[in-house]
C-alpha positions as CSV (number, residue, x, y, z in Angstrom):
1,X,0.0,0.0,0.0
2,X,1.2,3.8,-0.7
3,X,0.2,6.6,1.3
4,X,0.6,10.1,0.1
5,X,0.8,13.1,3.6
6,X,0.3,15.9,3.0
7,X,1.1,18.5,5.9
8,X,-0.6,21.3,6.5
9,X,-0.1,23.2,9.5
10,X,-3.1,25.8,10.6
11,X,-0.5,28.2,12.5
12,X,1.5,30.0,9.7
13,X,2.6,33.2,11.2
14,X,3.7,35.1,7.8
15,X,1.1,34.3,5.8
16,X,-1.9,33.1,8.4
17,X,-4.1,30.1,6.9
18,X,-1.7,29.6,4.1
19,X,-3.2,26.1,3.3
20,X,-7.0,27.2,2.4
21,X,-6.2,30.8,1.4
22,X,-8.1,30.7,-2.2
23,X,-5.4,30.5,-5.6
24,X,-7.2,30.7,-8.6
25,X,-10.8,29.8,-7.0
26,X,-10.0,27.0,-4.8
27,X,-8.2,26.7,-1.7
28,X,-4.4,25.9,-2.2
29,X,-4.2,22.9,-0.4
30,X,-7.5,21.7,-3.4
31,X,-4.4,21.3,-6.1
32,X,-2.2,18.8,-4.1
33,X,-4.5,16.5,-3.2
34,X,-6.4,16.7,-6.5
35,X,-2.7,15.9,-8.2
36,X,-2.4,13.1,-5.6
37,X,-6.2,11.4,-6.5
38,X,-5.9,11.6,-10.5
39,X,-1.9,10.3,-10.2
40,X,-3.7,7.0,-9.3
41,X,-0.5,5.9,-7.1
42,X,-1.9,6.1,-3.6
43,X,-4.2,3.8,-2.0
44,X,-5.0,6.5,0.4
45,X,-4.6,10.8,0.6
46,X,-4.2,12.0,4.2
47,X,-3.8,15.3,5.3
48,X,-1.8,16.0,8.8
49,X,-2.7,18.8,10.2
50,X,-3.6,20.5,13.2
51,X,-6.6,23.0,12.6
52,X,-10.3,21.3,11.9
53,X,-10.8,24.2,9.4
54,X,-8.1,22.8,7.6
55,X,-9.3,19.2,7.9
56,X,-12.8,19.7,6.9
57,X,-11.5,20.9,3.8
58,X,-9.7,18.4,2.6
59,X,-11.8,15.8,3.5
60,X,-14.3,18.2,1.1
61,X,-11.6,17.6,-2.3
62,X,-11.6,13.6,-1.0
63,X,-8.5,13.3,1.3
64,X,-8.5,12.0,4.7
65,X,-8.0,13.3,7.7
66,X,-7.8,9.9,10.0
67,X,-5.9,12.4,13.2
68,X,-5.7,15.6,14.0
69,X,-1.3,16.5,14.2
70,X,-0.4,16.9,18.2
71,X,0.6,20.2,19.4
72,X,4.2,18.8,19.8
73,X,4.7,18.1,16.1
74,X,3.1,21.4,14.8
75,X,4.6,24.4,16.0
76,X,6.7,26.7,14.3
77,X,10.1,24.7,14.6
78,X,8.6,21.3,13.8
79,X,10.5,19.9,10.7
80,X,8.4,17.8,7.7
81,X,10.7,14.7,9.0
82,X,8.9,15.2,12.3
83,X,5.5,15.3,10.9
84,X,6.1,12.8,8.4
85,X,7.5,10.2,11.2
86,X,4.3,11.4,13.3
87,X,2.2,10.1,10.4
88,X,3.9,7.3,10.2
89,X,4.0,6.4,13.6
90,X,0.6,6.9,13.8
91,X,-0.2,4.1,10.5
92,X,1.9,1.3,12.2
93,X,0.2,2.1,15.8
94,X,-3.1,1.7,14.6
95,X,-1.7,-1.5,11.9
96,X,-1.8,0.2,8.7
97,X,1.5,0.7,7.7
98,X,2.0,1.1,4.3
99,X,5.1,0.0,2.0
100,X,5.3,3.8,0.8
101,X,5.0,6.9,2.0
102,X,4.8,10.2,-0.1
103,X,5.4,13.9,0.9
104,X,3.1,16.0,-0.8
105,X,3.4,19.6,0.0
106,X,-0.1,21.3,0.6
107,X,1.6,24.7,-0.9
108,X,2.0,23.0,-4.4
109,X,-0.6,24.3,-6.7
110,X,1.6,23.5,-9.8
111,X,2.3,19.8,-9.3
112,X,1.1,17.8,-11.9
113,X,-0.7,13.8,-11.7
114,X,2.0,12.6,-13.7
């Protein structure tokens, strides 16, 4: 199984709700997971994040949200290797590791399916 995470952090300080801020009609974070679903090489899209604005909106463009990030992993010297090992953590804890894991940065509105 592959798993694309994308991170997306509710507590930007320079540009505040970076994730949802609308680019082009949608918000940002709509592209990435978008590219992810019509790439067709993940079994599952989750978003890890820390704000349930956030979540709900992914889980509106089909990604899922299955946690909501700790406090410890989402502050403004957390590093993506921390989040993504949170993530992943969190898959083999609940027994659904996957054989792949995928960064997908929610601040990606140009990357493509293919």
């Amino acid at each position: 199984m592959s798993i694309a995470i994308i991170p997306a952090r509710g507590g930007s300080k320079r540009i505040p709700h970076k994730n949802i801020k609308l680019f082009h009609g949608k918000p940002i974070i709509a592209y990435s997971i978008e590219a992810a679903l019509k790439s067709n090489c993940f079994e599952r899209i989750v978003v890890s994040t820390d704000c349930s604005e956030i979540a709900a909106i992914a889980k509106s463009y089909g990604a899922e949200v299955p946690f909501i990030r700790p406090s410890a992993v989402s502050d403004d010297f957390s590093t993506t290797l921390e989040v993504m090992q949170h993530a992943i953590d969190w898959f083999e804890k609940e027994d659904e590791a996957a054989d792949l894991y995928c960064c997908i940065y929610a601040t990606a509105p140009f990357v493509q399916p293919y």
